[in-house]
N, CA, C and O of each residue as an XYZ file, in Angstrom:
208
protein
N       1.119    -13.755     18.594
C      -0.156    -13.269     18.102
C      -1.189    -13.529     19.188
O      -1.516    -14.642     19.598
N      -1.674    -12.317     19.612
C      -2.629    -12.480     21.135
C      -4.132    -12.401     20.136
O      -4.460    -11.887     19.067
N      -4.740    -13.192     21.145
C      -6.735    -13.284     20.874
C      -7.256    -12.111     20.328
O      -8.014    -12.099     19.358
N      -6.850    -11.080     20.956
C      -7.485     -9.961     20.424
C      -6.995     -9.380     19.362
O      -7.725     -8.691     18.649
N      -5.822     -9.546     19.117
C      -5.488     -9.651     17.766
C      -6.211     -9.792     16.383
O      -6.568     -9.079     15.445
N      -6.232    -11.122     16.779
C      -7.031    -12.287     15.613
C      -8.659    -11.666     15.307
O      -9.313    -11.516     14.274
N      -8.981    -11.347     17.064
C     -10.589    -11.040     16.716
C     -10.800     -9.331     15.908
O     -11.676     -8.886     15.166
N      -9.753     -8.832     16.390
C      -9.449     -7.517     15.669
C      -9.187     -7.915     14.325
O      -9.986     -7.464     13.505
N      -8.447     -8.505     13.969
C      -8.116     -8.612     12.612
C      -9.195     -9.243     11.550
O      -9.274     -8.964     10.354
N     -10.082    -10.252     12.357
C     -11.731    -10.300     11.682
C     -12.661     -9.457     11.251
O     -13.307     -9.331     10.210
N     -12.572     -8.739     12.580
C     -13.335     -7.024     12.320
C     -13.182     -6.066     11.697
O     -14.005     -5.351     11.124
N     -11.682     -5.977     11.812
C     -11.177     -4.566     11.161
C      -9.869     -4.736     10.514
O      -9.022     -3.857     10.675
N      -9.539     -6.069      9.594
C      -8.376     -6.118      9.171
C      -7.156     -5.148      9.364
O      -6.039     -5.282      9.863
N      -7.690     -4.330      8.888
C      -6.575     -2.746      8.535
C      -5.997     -2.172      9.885
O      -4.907     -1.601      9.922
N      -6.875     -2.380     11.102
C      -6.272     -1.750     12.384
C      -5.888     -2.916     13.264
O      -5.580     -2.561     14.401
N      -5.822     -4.289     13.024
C      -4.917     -5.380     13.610
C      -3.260     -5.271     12.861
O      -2.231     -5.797     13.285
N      -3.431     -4.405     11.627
C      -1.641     -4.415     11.999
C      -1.196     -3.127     11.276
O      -0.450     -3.181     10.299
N      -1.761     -1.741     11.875
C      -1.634     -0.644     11.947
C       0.011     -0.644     12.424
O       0.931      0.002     11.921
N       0.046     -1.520     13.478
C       1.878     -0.994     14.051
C       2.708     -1.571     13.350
O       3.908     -1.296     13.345
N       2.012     -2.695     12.475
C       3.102     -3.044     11.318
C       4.231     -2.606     10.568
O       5.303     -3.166     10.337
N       3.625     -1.115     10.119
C       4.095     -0.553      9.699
C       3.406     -0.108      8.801
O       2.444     -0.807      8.483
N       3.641      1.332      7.976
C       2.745      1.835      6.692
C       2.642      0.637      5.568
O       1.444      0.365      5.501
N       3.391     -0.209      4.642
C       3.376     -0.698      4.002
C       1.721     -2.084      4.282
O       0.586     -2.226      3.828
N       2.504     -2.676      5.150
C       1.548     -3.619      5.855
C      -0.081     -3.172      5.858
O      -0.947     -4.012      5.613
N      -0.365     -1.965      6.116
C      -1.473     -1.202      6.477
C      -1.601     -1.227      5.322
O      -2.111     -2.316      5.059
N      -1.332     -0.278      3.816
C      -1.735      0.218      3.094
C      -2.170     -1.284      2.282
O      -3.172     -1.396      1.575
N      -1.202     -2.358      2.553
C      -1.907     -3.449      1.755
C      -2.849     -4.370      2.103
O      -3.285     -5.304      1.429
N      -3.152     -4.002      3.309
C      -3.898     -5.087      3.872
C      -5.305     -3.886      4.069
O      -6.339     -4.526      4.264
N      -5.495     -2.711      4.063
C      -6.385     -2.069      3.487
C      -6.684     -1.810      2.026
O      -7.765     -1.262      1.814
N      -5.814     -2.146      0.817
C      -6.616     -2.373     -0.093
C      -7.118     -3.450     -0.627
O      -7.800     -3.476     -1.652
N      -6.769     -4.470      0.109
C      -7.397     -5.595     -0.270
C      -8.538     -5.895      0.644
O      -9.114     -6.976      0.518
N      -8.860     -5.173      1.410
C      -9.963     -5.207      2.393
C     -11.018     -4.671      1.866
O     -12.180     -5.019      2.081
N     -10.564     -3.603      0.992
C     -11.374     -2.597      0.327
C     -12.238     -3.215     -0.848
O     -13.323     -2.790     -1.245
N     -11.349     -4.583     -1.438
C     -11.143     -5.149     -2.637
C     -12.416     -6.608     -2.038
O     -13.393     -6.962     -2.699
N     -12.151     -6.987     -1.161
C     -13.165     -8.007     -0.221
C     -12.661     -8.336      0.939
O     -11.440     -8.455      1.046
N     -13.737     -8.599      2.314
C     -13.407     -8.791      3.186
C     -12.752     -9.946      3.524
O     -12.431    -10.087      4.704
N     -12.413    -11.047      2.498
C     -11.556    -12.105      2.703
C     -10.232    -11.976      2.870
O      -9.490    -12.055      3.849
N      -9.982    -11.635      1.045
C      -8.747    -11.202      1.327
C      -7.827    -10.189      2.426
O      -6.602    -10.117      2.517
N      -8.548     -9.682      2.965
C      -8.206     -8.311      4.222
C      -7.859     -9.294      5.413
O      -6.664     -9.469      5.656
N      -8.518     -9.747      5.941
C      -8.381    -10.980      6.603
C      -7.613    -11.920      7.007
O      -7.182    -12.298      8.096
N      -7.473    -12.379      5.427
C      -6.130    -13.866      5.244
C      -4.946    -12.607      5.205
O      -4.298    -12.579      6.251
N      -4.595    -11.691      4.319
C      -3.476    -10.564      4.595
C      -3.130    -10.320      5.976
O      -1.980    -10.499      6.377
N      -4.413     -9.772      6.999
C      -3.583     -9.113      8.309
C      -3.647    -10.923      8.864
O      -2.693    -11.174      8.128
N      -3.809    -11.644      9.201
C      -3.346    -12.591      9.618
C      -1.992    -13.218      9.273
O      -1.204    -13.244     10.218
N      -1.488    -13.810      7.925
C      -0.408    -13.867      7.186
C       0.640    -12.516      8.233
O       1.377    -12.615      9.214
N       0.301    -11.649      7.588
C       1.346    -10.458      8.297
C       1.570    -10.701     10.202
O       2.645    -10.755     10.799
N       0.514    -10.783     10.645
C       0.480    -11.352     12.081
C       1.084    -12.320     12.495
O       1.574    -12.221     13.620
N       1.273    -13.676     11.683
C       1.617    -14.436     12.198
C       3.370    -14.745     11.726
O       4.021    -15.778     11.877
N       3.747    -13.544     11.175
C       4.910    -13.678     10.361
C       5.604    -13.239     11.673
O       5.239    -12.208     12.239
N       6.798    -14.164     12.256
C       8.003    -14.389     12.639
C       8.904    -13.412     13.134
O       9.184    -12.909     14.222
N       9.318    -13.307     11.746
C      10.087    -12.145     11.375
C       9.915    -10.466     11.411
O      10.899     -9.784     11.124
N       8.466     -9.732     11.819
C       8.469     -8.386     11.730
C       7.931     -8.589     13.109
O       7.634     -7.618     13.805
């Protein structure tokens, strides 16, 4: 997980993990939609996951 990442994912939750994949995107934009916290703690969680 690179810096600009993270600072992207402050700003614009939804386009720090666009390459995620559709799923990733669509949930981490409606909860962005829902408040800017949750959008946030989501694309981070997804970011810092290991495994994708």
């Amino acid at each position: 997980m690179s810096i600009w990442r993270v600072i992207l994912s402050i700003f614009c939750p939804p386009l720090a993990v666009i390459d995620k994949g559709c799923g990733s995107f669509v949930i981490t934009f409606l909860l962005w939609l829902c408040g800017w916290v949750p959008g946030v703690i989501a694309a981070l969680v997804i970011l810092n996951n290991p495994e994708r």
